[in-house]
Backbone as a chain_set.jsonl record, in Angstrom:
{"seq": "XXXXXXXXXXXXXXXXXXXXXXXXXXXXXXXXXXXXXXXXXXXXXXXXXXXXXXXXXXXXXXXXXXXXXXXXXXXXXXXXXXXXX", "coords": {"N": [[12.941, -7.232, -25.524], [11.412, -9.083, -22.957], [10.595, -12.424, -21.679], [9.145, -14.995, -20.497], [8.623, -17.96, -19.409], [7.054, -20.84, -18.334], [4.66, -22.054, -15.557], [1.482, -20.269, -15.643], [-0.321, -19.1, -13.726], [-0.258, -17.465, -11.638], [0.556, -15.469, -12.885], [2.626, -12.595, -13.347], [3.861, -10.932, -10.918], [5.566, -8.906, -10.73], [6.557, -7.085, -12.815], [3.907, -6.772, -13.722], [1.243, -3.859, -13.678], [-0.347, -5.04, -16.21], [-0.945, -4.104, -19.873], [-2.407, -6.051, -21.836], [-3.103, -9.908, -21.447], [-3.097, -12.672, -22.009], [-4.492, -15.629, -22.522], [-3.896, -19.053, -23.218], [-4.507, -21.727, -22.392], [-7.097, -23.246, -20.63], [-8.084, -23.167, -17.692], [-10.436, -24.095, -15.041], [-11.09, -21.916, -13.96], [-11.204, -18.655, -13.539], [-8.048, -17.383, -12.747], [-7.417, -15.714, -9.985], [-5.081, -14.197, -9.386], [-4.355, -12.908, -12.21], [-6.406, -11.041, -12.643], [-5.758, -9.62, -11.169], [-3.443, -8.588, -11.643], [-3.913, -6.639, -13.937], [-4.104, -3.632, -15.712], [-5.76, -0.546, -15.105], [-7.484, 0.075, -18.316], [-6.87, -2.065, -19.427], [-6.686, -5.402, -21.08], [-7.719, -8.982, -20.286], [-8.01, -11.789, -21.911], [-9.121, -14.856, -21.672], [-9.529, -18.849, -22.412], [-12.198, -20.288, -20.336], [-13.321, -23.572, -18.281], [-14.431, -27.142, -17.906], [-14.808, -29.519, -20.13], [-16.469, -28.259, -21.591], [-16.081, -24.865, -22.732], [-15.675, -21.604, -22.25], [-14.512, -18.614, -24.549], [-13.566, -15.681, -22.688], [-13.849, -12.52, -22.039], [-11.992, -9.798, -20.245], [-12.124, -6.754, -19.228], [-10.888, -3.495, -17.823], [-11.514, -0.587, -16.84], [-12.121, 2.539, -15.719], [-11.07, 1.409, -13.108], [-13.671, -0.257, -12.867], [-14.332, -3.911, -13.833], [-15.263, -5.413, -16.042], [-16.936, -8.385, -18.006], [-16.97, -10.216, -20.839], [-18.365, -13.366, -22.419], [-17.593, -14.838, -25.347], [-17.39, -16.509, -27.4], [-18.177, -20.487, -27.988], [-15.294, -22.509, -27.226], [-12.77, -25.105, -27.26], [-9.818, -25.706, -25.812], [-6.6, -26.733, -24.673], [-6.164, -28.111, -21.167], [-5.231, -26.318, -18.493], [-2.696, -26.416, -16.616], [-0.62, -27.915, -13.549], [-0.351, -25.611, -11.182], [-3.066, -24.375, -10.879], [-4.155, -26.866, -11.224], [-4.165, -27.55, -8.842], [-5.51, -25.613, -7.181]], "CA": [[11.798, -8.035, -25.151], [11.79, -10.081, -21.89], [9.843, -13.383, -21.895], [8.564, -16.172, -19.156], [8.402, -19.725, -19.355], [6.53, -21.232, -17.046], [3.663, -21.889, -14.829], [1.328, -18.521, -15.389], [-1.234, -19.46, -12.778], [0.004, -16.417, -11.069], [1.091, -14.221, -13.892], [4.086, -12.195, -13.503], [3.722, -9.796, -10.102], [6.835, -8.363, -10.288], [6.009, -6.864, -13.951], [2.69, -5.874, -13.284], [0.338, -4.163, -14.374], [-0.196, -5.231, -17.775], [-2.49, -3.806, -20.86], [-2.686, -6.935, -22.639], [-3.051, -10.824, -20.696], [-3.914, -13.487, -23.282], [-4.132, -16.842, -21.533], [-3.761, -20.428, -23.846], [-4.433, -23.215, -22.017], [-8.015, -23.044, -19.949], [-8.213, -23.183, -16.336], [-11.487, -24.32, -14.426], [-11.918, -20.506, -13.098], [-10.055, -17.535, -13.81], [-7.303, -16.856, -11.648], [-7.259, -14.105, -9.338], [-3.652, -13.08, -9.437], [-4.408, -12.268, -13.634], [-7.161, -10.053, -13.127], [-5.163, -8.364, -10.275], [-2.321, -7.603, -12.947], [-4.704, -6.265, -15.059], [-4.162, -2.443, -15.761], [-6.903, -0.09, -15.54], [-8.104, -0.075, -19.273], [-6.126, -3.392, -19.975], [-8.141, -6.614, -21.37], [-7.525, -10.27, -20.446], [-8.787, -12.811, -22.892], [-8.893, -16.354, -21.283], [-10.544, -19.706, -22.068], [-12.167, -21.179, -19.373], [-13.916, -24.224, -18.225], [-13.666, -28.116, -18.255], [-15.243, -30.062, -21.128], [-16.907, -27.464, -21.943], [-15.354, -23.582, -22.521], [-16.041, -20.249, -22.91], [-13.336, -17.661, -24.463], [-14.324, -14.611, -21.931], [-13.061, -11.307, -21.917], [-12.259, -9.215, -18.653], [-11.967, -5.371, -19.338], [-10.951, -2.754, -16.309], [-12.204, 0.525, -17.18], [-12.084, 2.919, -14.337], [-11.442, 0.512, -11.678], [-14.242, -1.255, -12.965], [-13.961, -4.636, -14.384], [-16.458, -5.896, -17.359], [-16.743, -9.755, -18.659], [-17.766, -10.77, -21.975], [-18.228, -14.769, -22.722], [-17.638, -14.493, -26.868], [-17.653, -17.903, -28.082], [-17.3, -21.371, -27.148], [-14.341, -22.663, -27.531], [-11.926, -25.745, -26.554], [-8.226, -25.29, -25.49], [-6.003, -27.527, -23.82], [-6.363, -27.333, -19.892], [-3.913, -25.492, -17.702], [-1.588, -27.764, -15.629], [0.286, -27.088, -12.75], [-1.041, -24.561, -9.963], [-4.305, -24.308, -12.053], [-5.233, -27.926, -11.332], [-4.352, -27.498, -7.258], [-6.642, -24.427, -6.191]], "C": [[12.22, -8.997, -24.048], [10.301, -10.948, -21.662], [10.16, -14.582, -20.679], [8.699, -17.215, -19.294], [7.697, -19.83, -18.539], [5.303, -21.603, -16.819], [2.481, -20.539, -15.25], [-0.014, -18.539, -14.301], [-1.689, -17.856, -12.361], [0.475, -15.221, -11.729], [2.286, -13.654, -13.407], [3.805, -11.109, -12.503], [4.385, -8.49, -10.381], [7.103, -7.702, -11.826], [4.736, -6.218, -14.254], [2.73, -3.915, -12.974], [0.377, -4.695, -15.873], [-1.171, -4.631, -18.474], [-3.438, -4.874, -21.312], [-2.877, -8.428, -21.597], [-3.627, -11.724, -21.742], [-3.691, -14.989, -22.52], [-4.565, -18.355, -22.981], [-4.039, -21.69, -23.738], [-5.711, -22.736, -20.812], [-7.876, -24.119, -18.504], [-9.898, -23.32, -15.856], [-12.15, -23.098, -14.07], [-10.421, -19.795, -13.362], [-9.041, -17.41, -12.48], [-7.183, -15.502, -11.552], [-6.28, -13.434, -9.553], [-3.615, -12.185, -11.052], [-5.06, -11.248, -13.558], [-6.536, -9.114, -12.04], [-4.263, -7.518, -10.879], [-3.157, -6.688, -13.95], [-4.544, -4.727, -14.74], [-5.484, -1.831, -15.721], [-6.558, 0.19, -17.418], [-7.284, -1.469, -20.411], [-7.35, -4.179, -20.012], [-7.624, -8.197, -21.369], [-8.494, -11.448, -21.295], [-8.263, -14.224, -22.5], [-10.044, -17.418, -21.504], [-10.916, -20.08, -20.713], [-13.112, -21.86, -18.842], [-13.108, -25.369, -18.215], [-13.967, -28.648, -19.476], [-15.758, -28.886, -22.228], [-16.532, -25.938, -21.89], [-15.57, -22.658, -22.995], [-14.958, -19.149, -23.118], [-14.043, -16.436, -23.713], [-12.84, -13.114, -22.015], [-12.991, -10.606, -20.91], [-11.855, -7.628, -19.121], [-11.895, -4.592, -18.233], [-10.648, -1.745, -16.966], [-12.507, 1.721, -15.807], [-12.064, 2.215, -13.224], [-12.215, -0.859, -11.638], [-14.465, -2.245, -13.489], [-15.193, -5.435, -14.778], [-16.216, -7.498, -17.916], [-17.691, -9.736, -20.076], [-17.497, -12.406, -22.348], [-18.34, -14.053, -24.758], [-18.049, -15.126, -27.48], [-16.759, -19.133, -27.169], [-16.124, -22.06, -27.687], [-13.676, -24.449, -27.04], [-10.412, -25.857, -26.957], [-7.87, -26.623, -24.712], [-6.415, -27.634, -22.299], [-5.348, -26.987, -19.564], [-3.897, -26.45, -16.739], [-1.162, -26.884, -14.664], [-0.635, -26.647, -11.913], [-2.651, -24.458, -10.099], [-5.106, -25.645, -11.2], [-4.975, -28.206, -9.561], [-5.519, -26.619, -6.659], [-8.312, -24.606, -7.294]], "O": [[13.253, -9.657, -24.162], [9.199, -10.42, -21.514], [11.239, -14.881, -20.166], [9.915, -17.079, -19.165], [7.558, -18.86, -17.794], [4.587, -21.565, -17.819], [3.089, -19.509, -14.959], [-0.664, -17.497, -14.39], [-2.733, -17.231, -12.548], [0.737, -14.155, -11.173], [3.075, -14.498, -12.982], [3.433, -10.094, -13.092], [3.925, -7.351, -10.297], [8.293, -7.907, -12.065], [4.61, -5.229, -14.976], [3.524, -3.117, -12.476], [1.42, -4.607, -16.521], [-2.273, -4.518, -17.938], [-4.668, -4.856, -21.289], [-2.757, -7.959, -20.465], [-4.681, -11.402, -22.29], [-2.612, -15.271, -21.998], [-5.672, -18.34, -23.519], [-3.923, -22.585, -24.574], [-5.345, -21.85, -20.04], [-7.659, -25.324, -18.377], [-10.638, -22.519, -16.427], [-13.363, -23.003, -13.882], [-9.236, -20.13, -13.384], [-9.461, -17.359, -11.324], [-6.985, -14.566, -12.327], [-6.331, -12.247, -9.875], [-3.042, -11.103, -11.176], [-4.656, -10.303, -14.235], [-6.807, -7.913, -12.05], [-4.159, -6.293, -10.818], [-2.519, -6.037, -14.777], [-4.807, -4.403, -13.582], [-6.402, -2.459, -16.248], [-5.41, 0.488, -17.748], [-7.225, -1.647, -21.628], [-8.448, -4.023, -19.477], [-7.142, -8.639, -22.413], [-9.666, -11.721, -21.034], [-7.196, -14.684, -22.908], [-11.184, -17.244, -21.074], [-10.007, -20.208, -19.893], [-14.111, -21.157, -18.685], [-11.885, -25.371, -18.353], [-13.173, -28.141, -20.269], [-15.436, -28.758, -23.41], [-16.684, -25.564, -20.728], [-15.713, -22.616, -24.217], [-14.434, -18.685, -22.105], [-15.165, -16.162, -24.139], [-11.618, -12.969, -22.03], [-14.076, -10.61, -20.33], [-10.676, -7.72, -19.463], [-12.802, -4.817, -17.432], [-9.649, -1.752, -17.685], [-13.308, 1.353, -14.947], [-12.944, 2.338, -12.372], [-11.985, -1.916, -11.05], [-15.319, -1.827, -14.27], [-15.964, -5.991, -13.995], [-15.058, -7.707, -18.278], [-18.839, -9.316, -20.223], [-16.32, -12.689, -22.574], [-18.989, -13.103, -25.195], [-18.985, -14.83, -28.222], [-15.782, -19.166, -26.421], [-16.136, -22.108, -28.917], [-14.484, -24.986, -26.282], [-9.935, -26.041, -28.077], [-8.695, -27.403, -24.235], [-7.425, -26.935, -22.219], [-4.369, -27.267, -20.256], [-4.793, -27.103, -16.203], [-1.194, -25.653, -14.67], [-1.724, -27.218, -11.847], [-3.306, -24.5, -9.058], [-6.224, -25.587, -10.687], [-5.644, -29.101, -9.045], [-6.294, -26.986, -5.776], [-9.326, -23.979, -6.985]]}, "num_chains": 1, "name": "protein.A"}
């Protein structure tokens, strides 16, 4: 098993694609570089918002990539890179 620390703003390029992406700490707006890792039929599950948050799901399914909001939620926020862009 090989494991990250860190920042994940940007997720892990160099590792990529992934099936799975589970994100912990909510960000204002999804970051792009996550749903770029995203495998076709992989599923990212991230809170996101400020006060207010929705756990959302991102699914890529031939190419094509599906959202589901599930429930609301509140998480920590995401620090770091997150709170620059």
């Amino acid at each position: 098993m090989v494991v990250r620390a860190g920042d994940g703003y940007r997720g892990w390029p160099e590792k990529a694609p992934f099936d799975g992406i589970i994100v912990t700490a909510a960000p204002d707006h999804v970051p792009v570089p996550l749903i770029e890792q995203l495998a076709d039929g992989g599923r990212l599950v991230i809170p996101v918002g400020r006060a207010y948050q929705s756990l959302m799901v991102f699914e890529r399914n031939g190419g094509k990539l599906t959202r589901r909001d599930v429930i609301p939620v509140r998480f920590v926020p995401m620090t770091g890179e997150a709170m620059e862009n």
